[in-house]
Backbone as XML, in Angstrom:
<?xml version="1.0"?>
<chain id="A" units="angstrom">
  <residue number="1" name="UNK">
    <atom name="N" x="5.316" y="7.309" z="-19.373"/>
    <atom name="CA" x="4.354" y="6.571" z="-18.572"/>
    <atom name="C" x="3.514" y="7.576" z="-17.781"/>
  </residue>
  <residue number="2" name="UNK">
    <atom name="N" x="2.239" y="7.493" z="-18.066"/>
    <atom name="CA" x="1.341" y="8.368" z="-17.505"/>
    <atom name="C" x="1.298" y="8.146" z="-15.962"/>
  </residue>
  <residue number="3" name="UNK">
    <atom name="N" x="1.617" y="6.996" z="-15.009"/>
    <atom name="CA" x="1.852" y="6.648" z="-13.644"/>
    <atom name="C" x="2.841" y="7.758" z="-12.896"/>
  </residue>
  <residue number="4" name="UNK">
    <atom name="N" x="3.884" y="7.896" z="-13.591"/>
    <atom name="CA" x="5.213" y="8.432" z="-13.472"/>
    <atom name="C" x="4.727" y="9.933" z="-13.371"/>
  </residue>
  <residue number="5" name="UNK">
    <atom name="N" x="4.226" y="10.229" z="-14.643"/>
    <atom name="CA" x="3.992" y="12.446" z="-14.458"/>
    <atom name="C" x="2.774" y="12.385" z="-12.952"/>
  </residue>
  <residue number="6" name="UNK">
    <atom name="N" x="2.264" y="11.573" z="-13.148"/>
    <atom name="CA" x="1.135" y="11.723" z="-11.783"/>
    <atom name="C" x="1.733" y="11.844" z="-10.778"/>
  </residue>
  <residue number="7" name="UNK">
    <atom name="N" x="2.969" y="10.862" z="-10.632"/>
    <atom name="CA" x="3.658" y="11.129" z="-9.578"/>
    <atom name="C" x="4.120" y="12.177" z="-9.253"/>
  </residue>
  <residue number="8" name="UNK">
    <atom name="N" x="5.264" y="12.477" z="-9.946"/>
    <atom name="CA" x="5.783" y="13.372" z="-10.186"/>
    <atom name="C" x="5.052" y="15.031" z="-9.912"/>
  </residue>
  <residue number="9" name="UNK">
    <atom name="N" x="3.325" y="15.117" z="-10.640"/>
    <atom name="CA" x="3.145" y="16.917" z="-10.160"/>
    <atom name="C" x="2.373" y="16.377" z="-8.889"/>
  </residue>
  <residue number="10" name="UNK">
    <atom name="N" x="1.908" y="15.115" z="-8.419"/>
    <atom name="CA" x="1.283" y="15.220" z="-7.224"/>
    <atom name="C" x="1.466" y="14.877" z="-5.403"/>
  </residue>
  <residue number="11" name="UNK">
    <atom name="N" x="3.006" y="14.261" z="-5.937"/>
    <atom name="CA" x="3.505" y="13.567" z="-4.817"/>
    <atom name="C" x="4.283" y="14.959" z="-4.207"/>
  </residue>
  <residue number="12" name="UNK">
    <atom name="N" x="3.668" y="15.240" z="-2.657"/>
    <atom name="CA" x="3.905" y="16.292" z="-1.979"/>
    <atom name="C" x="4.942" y="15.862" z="-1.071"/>
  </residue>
  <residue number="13" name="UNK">
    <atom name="N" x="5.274" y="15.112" z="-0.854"/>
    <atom name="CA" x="6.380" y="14.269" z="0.063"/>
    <atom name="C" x="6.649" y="12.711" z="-0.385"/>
  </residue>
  <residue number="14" name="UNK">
    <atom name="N" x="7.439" y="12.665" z="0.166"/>
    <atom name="CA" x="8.289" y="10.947" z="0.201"/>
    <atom name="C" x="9.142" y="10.648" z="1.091"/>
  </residue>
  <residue number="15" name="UNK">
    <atom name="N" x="9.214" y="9.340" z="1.643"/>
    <atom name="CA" x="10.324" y="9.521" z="2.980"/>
    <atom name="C" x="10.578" y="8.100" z="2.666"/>
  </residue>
  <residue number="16" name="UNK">
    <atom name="N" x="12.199" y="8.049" z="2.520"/>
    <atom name="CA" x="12.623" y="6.291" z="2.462"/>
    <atom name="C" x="12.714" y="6.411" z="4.334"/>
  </residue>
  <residue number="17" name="UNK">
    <atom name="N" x="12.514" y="4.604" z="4.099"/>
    <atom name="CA" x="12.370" y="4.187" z="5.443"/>
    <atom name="C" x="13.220" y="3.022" z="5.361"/>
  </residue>
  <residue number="18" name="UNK">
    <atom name="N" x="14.529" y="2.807" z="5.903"/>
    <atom name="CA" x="15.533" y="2.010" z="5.909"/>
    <atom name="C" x="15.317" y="1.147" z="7.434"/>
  </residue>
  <residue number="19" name="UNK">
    <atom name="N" x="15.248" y="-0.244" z="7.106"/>
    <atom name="CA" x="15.465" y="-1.131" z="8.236"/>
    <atom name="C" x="14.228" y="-0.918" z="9.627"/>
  </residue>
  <residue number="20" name="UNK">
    <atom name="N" x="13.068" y="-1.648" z="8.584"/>
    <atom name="CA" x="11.895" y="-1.302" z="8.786"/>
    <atom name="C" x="11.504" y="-2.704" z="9.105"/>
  </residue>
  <residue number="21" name="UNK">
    <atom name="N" x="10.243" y="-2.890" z="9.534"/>
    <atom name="CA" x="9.089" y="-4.124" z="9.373"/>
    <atom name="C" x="9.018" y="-4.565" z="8.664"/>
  </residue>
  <residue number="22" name="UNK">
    <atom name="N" x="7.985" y="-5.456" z="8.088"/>
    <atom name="CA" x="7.433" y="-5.795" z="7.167"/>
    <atom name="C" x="6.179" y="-6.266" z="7.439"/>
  </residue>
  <residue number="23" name="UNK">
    <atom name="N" x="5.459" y="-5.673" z="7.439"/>
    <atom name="CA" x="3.740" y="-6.027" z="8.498"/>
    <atom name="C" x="3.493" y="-7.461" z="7.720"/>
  </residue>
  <residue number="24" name="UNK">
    <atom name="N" x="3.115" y="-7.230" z="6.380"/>
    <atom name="CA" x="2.740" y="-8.610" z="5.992"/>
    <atom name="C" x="3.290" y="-9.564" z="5.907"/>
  </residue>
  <residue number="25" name="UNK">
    <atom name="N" x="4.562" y="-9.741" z="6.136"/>
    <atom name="CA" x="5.430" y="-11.113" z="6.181"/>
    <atom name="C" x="5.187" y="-11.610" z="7.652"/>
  </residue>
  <residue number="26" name="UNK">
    <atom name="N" x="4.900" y="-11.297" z="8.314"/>
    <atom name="CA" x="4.530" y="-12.147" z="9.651"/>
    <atom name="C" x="3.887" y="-13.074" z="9.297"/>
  </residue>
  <residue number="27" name="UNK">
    <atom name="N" x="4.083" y="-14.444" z="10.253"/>
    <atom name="CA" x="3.265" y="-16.104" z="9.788"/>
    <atom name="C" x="1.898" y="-15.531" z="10.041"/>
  </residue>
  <residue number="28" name="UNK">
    <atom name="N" x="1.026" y="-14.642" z="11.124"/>
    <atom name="CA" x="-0.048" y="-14.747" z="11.414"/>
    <atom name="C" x="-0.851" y="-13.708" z="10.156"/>
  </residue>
  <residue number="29" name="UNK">
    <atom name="N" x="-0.072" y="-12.943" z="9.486"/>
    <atom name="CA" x="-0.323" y="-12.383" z="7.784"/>
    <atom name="C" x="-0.445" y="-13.209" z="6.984"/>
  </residue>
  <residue number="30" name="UNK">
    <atom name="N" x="0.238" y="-14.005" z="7.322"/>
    <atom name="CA" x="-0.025" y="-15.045" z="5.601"/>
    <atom name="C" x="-0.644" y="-15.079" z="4.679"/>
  </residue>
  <residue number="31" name="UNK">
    <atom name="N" x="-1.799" y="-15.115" z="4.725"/>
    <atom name="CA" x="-3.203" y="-15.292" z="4.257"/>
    <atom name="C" x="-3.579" y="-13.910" z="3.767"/>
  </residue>
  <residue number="32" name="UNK">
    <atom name="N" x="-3.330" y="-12.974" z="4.374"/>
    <atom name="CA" x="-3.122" y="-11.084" z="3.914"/>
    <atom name="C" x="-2.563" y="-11.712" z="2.819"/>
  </residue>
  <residue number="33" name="UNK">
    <atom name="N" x="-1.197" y="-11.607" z="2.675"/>
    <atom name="CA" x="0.111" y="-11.682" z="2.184"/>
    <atom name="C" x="-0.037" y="-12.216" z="0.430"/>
  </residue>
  <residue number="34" name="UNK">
    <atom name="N" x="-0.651" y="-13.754" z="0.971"/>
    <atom name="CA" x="-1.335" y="-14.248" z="-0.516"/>
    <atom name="C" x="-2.640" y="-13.586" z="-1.343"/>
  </residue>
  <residue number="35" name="UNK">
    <atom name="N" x="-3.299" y="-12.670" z="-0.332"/>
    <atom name="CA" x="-4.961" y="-12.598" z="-1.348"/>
    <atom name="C" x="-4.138" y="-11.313" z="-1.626"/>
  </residue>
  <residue number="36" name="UNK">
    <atom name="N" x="-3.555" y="-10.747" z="-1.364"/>
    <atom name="CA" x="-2.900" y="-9.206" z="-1.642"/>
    <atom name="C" x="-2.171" y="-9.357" z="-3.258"/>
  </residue>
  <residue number="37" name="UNK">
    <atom name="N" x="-0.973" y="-10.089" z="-2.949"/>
    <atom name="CA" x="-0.372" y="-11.026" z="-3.571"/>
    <atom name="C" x="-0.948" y="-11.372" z="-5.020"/>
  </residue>
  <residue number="38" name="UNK">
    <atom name="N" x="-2.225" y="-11.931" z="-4.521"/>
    <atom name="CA" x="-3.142" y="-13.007" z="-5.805"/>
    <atom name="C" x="-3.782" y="-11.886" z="-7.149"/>
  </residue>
  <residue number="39" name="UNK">
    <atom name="N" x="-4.238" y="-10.468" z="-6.062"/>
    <atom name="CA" x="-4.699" y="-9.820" z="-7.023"/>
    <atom name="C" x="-3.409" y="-8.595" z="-7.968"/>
  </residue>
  <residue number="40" name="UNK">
    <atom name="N" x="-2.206" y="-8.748" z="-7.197"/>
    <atom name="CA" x="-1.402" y="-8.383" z="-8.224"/>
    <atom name="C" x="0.197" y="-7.842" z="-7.267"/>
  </residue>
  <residue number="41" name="UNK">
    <atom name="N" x="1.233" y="-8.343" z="-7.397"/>
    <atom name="CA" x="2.506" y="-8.014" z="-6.788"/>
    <atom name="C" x="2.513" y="-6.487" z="-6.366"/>
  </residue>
  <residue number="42" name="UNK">
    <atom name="N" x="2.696" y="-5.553" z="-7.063"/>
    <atom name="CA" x="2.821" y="-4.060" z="-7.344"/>
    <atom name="C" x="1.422" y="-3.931" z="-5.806"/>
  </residue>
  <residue number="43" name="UNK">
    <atom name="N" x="0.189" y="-4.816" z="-5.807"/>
    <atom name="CA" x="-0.747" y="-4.428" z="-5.245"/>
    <atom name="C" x="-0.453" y="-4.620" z="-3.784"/>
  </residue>
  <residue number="44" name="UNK">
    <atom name="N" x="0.115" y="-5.833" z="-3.572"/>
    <atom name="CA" x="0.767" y="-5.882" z="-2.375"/>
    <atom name="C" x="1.902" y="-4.905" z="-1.757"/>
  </residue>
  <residue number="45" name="UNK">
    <atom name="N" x="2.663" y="-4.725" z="-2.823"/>
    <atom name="CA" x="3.856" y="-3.982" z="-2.196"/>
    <atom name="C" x="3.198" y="-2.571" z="-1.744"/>
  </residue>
  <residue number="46" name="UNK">
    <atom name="N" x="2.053" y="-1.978" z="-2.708"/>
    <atom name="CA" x="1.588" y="-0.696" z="-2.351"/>
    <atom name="C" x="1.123" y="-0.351" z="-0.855"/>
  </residue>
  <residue number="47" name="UNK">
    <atom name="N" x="0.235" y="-1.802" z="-0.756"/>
    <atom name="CA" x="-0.516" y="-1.979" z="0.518"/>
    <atom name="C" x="0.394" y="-1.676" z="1.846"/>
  </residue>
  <residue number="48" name="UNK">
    <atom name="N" x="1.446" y="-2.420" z="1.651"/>
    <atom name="CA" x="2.334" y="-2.857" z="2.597"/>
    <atom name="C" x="3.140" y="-1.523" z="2.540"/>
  </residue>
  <residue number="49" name="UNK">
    <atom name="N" x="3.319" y="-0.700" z="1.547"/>
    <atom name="CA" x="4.174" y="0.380" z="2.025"/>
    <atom name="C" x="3.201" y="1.534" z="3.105"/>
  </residue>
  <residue number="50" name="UNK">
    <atom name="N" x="2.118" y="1.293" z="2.645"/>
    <atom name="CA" x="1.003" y="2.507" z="3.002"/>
    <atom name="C" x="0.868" y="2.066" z="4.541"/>
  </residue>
  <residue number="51" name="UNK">
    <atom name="N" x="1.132" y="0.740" z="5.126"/>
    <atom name="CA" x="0.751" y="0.063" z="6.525"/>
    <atom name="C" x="2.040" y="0.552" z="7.114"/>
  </residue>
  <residue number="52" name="UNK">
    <atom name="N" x="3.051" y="0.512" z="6.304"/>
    <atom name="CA" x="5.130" y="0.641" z="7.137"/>
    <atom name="C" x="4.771" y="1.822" z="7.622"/>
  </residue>
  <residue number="53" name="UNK">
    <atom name="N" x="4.574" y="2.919" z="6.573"/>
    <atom name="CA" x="4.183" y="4.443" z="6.954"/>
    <atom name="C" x="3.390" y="5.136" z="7.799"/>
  </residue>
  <residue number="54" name="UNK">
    <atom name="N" x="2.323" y="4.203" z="8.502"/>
    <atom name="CA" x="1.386" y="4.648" z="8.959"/>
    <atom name="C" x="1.927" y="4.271" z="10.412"/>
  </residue>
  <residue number="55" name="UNK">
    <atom name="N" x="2.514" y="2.447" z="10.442"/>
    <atom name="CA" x="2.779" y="1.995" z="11.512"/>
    <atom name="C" x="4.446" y="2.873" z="11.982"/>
  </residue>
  <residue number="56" name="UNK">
    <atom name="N" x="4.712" y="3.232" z="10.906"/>
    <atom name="CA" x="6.157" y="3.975" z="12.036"/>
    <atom name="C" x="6.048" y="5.414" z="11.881"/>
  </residue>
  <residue number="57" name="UNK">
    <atom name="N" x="4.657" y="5.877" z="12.099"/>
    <atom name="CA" x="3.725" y="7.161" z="12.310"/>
    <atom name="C" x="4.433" y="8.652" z="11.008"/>
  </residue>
  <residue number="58" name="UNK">
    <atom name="N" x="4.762" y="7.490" z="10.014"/>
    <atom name="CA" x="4.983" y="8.967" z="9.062"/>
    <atom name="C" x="3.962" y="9.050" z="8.349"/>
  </residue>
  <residue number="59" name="UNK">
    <atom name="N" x="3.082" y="8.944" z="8.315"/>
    <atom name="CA" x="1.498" y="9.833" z="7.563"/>
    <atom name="C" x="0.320" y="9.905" z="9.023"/>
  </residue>
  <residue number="60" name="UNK">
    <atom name="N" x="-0.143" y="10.772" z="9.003"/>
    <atom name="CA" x="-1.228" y="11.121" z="9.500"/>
    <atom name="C" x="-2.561" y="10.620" z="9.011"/>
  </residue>
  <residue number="61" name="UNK">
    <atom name="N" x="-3.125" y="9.430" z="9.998"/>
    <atom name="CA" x="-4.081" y="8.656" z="9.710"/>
    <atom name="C" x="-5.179" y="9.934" z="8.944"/>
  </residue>
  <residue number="62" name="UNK">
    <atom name="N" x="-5.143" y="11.167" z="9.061"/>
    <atom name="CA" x="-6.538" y="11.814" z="8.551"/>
    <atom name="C" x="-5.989" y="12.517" z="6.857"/>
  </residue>
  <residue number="63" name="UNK">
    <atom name="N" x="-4.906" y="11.715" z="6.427"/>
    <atom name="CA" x="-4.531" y="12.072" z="5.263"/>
    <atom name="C" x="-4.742" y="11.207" z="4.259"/>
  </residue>
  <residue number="64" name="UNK">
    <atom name="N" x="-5.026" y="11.698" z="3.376"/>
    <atom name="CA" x="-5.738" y="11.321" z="1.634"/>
    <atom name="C" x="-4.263" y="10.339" z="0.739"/>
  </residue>
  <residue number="65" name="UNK">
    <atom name="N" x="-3.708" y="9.068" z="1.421"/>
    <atom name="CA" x="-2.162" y="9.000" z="0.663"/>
    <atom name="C" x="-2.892" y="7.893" z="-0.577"/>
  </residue>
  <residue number="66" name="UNK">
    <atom name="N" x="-1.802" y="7.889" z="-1.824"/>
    <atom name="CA" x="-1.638" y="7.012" z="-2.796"/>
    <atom name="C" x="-0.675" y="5.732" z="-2.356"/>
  </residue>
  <residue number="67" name="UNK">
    <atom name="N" x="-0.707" y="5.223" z="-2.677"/>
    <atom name="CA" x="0.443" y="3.588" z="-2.323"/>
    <atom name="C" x="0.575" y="3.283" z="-4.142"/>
  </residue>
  <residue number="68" name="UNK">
    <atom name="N" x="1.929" y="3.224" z="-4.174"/>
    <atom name="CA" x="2.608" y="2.855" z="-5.465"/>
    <atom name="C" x="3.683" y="1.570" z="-4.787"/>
  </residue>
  <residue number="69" name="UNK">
    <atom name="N" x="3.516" y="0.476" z="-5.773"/>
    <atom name="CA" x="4.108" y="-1.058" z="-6.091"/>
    <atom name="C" x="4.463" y="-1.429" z="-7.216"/>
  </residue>
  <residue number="70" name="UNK">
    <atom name="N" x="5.228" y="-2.387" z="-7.060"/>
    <atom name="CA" x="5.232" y="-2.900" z="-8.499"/>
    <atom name="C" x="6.017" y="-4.120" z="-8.424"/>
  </residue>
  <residue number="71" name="UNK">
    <atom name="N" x="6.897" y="-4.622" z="-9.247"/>
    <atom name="CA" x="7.419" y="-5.588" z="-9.289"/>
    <atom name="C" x="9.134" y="-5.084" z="-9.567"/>
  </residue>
  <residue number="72" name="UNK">
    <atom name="N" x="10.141" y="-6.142" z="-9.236"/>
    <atom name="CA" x="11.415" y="-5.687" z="-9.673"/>
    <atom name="C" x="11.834" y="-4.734" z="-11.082"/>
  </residue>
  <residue number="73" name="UNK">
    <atom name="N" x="10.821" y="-4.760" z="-11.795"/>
    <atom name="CA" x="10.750" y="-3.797" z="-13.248"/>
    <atom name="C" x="10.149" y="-2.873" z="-12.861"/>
  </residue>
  <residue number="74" name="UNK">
    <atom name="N" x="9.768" y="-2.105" z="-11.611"/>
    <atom name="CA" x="9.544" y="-1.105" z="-12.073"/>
    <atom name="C" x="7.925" y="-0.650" z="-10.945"/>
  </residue>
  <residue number="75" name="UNK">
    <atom name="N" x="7.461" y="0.592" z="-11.044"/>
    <atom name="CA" x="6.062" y="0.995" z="-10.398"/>
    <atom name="C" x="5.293" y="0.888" z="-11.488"/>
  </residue>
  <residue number="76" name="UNK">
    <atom name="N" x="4.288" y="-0.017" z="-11.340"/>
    <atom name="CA" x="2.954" y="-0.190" z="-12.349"/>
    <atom name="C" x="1.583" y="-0.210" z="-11.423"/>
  </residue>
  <residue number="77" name="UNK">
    <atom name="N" x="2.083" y="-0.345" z="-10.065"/>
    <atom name="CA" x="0.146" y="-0.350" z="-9.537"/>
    <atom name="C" x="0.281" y="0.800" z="-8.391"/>
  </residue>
  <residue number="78" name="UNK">
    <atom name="N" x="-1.126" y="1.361" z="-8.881"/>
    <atom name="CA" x="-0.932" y="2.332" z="-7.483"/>
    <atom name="C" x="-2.401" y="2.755" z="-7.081"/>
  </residue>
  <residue number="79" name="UNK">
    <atom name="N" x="-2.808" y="2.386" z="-5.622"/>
    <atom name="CA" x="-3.906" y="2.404" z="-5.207"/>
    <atom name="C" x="-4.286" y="3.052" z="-4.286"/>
  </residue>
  <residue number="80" name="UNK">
    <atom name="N" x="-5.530" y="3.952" z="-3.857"/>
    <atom name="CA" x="-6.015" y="4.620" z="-2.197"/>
    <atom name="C" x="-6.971" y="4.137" z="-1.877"/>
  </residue>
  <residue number="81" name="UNK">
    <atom name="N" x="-6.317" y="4.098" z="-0.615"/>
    <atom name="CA" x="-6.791" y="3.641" z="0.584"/>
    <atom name="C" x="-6.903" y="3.645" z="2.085"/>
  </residue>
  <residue number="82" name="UNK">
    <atom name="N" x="-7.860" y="3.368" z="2.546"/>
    <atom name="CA" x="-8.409" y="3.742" z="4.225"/>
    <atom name="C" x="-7.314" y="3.944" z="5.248"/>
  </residue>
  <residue number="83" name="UNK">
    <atom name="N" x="-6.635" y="4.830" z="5.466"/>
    <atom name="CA" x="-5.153" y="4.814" z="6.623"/>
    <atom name="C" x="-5.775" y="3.714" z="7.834"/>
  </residue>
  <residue number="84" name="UNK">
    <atom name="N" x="-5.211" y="3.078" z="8.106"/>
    <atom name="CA" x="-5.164" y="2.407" z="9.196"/>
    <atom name="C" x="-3.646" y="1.678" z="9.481"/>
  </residue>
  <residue number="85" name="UNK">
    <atom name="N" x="-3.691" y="1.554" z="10.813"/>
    <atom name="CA" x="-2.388" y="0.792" z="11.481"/>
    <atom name="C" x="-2.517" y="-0.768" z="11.055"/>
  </residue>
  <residue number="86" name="UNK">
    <atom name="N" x="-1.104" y="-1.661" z="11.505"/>
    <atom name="CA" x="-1.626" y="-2.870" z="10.717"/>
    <atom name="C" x="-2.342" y="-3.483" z="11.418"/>
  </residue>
  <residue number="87" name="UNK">
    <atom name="N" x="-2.251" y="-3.607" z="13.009"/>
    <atom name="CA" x="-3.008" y="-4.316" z="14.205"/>
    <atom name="C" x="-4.263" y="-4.072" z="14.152"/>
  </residue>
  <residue number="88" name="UNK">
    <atom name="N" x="-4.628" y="-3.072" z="12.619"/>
    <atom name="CA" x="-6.342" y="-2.345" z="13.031"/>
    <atom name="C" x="-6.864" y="-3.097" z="11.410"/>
  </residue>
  <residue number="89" name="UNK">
    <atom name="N" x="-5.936" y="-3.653" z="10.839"/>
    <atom name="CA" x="-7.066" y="-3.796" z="9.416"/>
    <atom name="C" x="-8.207" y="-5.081" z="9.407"/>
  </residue>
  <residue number="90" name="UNK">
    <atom name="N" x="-8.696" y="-5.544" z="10.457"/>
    <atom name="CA" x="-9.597" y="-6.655" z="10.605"/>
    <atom name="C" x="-10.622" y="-6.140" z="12.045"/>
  </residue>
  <residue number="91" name="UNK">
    <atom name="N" x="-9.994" y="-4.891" z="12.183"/>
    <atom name="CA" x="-11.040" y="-3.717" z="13.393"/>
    <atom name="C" x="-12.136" y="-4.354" z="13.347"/>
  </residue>
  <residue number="92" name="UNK">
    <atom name="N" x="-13.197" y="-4.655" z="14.448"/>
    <atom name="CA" x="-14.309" y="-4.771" z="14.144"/>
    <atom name="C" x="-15.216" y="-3.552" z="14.046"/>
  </residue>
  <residue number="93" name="UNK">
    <atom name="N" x="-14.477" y="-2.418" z="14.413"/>
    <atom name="CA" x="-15.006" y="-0.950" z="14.078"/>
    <atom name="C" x="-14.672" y="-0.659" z="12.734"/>
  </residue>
  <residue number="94" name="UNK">
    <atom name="N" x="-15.982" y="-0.352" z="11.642"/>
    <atom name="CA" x="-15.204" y="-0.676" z="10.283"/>
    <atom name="C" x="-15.316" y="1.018" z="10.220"/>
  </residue>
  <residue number="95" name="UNK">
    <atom name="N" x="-14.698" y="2.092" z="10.616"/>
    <atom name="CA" x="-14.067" y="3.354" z="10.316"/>
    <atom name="C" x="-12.502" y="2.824" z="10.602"/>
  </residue>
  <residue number="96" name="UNK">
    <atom name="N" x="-12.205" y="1.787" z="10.983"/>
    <atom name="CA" x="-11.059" y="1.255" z="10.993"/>
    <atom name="C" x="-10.285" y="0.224" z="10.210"/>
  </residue>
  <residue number="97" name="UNK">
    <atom name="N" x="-11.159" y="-0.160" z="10.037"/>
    <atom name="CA" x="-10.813" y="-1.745" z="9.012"/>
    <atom name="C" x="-9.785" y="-1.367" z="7.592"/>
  </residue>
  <residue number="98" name="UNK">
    <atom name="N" x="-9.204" y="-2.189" z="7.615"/>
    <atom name="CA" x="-8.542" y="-1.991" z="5.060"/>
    <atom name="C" x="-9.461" y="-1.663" z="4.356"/>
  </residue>
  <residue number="99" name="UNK">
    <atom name="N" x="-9.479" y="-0.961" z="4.006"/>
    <atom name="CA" x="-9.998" y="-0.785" z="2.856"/>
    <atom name="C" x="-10.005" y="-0.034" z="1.422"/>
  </residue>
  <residue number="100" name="UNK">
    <atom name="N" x="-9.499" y="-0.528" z="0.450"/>
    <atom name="CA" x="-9.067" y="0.047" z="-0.446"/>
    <atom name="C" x="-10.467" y="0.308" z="-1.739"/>
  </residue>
  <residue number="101" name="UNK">
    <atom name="N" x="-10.007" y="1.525" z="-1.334"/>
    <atom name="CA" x="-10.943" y="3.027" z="-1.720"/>
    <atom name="C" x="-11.155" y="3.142" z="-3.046"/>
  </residue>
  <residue number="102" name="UNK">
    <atom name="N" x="-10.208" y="2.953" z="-3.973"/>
    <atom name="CA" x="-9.722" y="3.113" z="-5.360"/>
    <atom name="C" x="-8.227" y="2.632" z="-6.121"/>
  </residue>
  <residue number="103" name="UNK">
    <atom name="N" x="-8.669" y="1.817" z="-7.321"/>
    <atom name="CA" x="-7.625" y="1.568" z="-7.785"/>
    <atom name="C" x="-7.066" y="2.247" z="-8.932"/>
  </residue>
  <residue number="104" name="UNK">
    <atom name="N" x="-5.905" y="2.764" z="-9.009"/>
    <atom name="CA" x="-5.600" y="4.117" z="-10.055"/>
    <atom name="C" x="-5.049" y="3.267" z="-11.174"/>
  </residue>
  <residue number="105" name="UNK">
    <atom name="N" x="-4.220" y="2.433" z="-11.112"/>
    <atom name="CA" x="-3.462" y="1.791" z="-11.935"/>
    <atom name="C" x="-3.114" y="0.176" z="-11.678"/>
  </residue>
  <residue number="106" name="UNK">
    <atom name="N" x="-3.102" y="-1.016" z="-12.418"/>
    <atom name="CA" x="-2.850" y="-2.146" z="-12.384"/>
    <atom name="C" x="-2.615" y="-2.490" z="-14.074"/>
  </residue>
  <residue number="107" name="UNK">
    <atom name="N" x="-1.892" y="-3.518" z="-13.639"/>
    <atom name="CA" x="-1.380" y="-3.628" z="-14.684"/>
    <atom name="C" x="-2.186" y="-4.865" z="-15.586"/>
  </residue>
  <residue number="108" name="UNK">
    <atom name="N" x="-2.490" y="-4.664" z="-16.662"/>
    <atom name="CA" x="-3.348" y="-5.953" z="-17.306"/>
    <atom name="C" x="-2.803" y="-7.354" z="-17.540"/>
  </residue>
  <residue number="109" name="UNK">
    <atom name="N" x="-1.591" y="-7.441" z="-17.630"/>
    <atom name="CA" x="-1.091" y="-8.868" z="-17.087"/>
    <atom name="C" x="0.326" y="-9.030" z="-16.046"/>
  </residue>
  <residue number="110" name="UNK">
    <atom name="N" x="0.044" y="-9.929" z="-15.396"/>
    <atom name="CA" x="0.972" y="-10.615" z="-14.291"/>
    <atom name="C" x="2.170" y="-10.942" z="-14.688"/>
  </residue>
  <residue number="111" name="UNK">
    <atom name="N" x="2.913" y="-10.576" z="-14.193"/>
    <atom name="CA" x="4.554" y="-10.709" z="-14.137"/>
    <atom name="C" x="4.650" y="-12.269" z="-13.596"/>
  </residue>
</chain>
């Protein structure tokens, strides 16, 4: 899987994060949760790992990160995007806002 060697020569760090948040499962996310969700599982989970990391300050908002997701089978989507905290992705300062930059990988059909 071409996802996998990418990883593999380009991923400069990794840090599991045990007994964490979950930004988008909050009731006032919801609506995150589903349009995230709608455009692909793997896409959500990416999102949501890239927000855990940022919000329990292990990446440095002025860093270039990938977000990899997928579904119980496995990493199939992986996307970059705008560092921001989660309290900031609807900023009305848009150097702050979500925004996803590029999509590297998705998968052509839904699990």
């Amino acid at each position: 899987m071409w996802l996998r060697r990418f990883l593999d020569e380009y991923a400069l760090a990794s840090v599991a994060v045990d007994e964490t948040h979950l930004p988008l499962h909050r009731r006032a996310m919801d609506a995150v949760q589903r349009t995230l969700y709608a455009v692909e599982q793997g896409f959500k989970v990416a999102m949501e790992g890239i927000l855990i990391a940022i919000d329990r300050d292990l990446i440095d908002l002025s860093k270039a990160v990938v977000g990899v997701g997928g579904s119980g089978s496995g990493a199939d989507t992986a996307l970059v995007a705008r560092l921001t905290r989660t309290a900031e992705i609807f900023a009305g300062d848009q150097s702050k806002k979500l925004e996803v930059r590029e999509i590297l990988a998705l998968p052509l059909e839904k699990k």
